[in-house]
C-alpha positions, 0 to 999 in steps of 0.5 A: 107822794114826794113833791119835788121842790124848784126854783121859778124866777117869774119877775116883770123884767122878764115878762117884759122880755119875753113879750118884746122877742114875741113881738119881734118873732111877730114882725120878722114873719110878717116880712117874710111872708111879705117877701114871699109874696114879692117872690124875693123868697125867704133869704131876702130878710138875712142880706146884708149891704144890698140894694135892697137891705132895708133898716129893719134888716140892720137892725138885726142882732150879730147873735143872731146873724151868726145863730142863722149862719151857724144853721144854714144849709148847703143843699145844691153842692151836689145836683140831681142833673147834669149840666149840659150844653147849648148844641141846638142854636135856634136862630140859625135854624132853617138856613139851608131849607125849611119847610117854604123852599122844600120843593119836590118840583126841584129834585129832579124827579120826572113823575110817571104814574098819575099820582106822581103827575099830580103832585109834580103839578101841586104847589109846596102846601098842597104837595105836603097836603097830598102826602099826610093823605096817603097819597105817596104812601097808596102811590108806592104800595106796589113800586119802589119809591124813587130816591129823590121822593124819600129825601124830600120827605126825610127833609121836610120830615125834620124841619117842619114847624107843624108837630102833626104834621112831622109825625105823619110825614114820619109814618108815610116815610116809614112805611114807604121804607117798610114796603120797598124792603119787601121787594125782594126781587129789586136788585137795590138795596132799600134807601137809607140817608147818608152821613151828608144827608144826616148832618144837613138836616141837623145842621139845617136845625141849628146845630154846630158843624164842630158839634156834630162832627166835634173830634179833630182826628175824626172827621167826614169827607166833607165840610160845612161849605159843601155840605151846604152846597150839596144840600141846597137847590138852585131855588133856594140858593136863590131865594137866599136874602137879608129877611131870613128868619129863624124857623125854630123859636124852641127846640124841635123836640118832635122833628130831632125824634123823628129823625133819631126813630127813622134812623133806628128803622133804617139800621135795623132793616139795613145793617150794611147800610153804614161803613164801621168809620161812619157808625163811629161818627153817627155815634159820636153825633148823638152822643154830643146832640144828648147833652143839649141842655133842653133834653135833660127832662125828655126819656131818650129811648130813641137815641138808646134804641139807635145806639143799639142798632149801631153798636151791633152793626158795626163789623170790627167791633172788638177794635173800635172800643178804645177809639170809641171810648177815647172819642166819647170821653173828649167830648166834654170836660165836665164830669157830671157831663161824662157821667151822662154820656155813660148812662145813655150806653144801654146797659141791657146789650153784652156790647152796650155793658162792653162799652160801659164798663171800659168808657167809665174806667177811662174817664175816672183815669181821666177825672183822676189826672193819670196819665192814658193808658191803653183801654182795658178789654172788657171781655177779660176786665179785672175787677181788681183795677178799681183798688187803686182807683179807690185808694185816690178817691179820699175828698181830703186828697181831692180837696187838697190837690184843688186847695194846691191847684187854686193856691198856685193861681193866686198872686199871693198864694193864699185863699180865704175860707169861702173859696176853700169851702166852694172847692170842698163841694167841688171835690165831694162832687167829683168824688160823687161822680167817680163813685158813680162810675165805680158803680157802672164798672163793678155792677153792669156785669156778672162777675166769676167766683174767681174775682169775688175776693177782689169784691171783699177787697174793694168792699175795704178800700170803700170803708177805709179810704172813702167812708171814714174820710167822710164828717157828716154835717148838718149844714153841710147835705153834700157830705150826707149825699156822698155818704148814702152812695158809698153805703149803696154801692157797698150793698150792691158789692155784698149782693154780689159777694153772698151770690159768689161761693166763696174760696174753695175751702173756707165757708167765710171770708175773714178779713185780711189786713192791706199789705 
């Protein structure tokens, strides 16, 4: 046996030491613990200079501060979710009319049978009462339902606080709806709520007039003035004063989803109920109402499900993609934004992957600053244009046309190092985006063998241009973040490649230098 011999310094100073830095790791955990507990989190101890420094956080050595410094982590460059953006106002919710005004005695309708007698005669509770027994719905399971009573259930439907309460009126109107669609000898089409009707009932909820009808250069045949107008009874004109009250404190989750889901029934038994310039504005509608901030959290099957309705209802469709595409893409300015917008097209539909593909091009032009081209047609849509996208997708240029951008602001024309690095996450997270919507142009279709070399080309402007420009880091997760998508999106590409054959006469592609 080789015994191997060392040297060991074990001397009283350094005892000494080490017991103080135990006891000091001691106190530092113990403040941090306390911090936790007064939910300051674990970063209160490393400020410096604030209101609630306290000498203990001075006493701090620099060695130290820039040992944490040095291994702090950026992880909220990036985030998980779009931002969004306040559609729905609260406290002007129920200005029109709410569930205490809604009168069926005001509508006009003269009630022949005895059950419409009865509820002519009711007051505002009792008629609500009336119909989530079944009384309308055993009512009109023979006769068609008049226009006025269905209004008034699509109103009161969308602005009644009781949740129960909107899903039954939702029932009675859906199956009323059903029943009169059966009546194939009545010479009038089943009733469907018009685009005044639609936007009374989310303006009524808090919503904008320039949020719902936000383009310019498309516009309905009304305005907010007579929309209001048109919408409210004598009754309640009349019953307008200063104690008005908002009837939402939260949003309406139920009553905003029970007008989507009757609106997805009305397009689907009735697909002539709407004009191509009114599908255009329905669309634009929910599309703007998708990004309200509170519906982040909430799966809008309902709002795809009408999406669908309306995009395969709409007669010139082959027409109305660029002004479609065009419409949804000014609908916000912030990247992540738009990325949502392109992710709430079904992509489970040929004209919904049609939409998909040809909206995520003109925005990546967009996010790019190219001048507007023409939107490609996505029946014959070259998979080759996404090359040149790619070339100008590098962070390192990205950073340095925001760094040239930033510069030009600023008196002096200089920046400190803070502002540089805040505008580097700012470019991995526009670079994040953009390669996010590569990945919804190349993977929402099945491409021929013909453009599987274009597939091998992308694959090496990806590396070239986006891969290697990238320097993982450590502290820095948002690099990390970038890199795993590129990694994901090369993956989807070879899937795509092994499944295309290859050129007629080779059993490999080889690579070929760019020219």
């Amino acid at each position: 046996e080789h015994v191997h011999s060392g040297t060991y310094s074990n001397t009283l100073e350094r005892l000494v030491k080490e017991m103080e830095d135990t006891q000091r790791l001691d106190e530092l955990q113990q403040q941090l613990q306390e911090d936790i507990r007064q939910g300051r989190g674990i970063k209160s101890p490393l400020r410096v200079g604030g209101e609630d420094s306290t000498d203990d956080e001075d006493d701090l050595l620099e060695e130290h501060r820039e040992f944490i410094k040095k291994f702090s982590i950026t992880v909220d460059a990036i985030p998980d979710h779009h931002p969004g953006e306040e559609i729905f106002h609260f406290l002007s919710s129920g200005k029109i009319f709410n569930q205490y005004t809604l009168d069926l005695r005001d509508s006009g309708f003269i009630g022949q049978s005895a059950v419409e007698k009865l509820i002519l005669k009711s007051g505002k509770t009792d008629q609500i009462f009336l119909t989530t027994q079944g009384f309308l719905t055993s009512a009109y399971h023979y006769v068609q339902c008049p226009v006025p009573v269905l209004k008034w259930l699509f109103r009161m439907m969308s602005i009644h606080t009781d949740c129960i309460v909107s899903v039954q009126i939702l029932s009675t109107l859906m199956e009323i709806t059903i029943k009169n669609d059966t009546f194939s000898d009545s010479p009038l089409w089943p009733w469907v709520p018009s685009l005044s009707d639609i936007a009374a009932v989310f303006l009524n909820m808090g919503v904008d007039f320039r949020s719902l009808f936000p383009l310019e250069n498309l516009q309905p045949d009304f305005n907010e003035d007579s929309l209001i107008s048109e919408t409210q009874t004598a009754s309640e004109k009349g019953s307008e004063d200063t104690s008005w009250k908002p009837i939402f404190s939260t949003l309406p989750e139920t009553n905003i989803l029970n007008v989507v889901k009757f609106l997805g029934l009305c397009t689907s038994i009735h697909p002539e109920g709407y004009q191509d310039r009114e599908i255009m504005l329905l669309i634009l509608m929910l599309f703007k109402m998708s990004l309200e901030k509170q519906l982040k959290e909430i799966p809008l099957v309902d709002f795809q499900s009408l999406l669908i309705n309306l995009m395969k209802n709409m007669r010139d469709w082959n027409t109305k993609v660029p002004e479609l595409c065009l419409g949804i893409n000014a609908l916000s300015s912030h990247p992540h934004n738009l990325l949502w917008l392109v992710q709430l097209v079904p992509n489970w539909t040929a004209r919904g992957r049609q939409l998909r593909q040809c909206l995520s091009l003109v925005m990546i032009s967009k996010l790019l600053d190219e001048k507007q081209e023409d939107v490609p047609n996505a029946n014959n849509l070259q998979i080759s244009v996404l090359h040149r996208y790619l070339v100008q997708m590098k962070p390192s240029d990205l950073l340095k046309k925001m760094v040239l951008r930033r510069k030009a602001q600023e008196p002096d024309g200089t920046i400190d190092d803070s502002v540089h690095l805040e505008l580097e996450k700012q470019a991995y997270y526009l670079t994040y985006i953009l390669l996010h919507l590569v990945g919804e142009v190349s993977c929402s279709h099945s491409f021929s063998s013909g453009q599987r070399k274009h597939f091998v080309l992308l694959c090496g402007a990806l590396e070239k241009h986006v891969k290697c420009d990238i320097r993982e880091d450590a502290r820095l997760f948002y690099r990390t973040k970038v890199k795993d998508l590129v990694a994901r999106i090369h993956g989807k590409w070879q899937e795509i490649i092994q499944n295309c054959r290859p050129t007629q006469g080779q059993l490999h592609d080889f690579w070929v230098p760019d020219s």
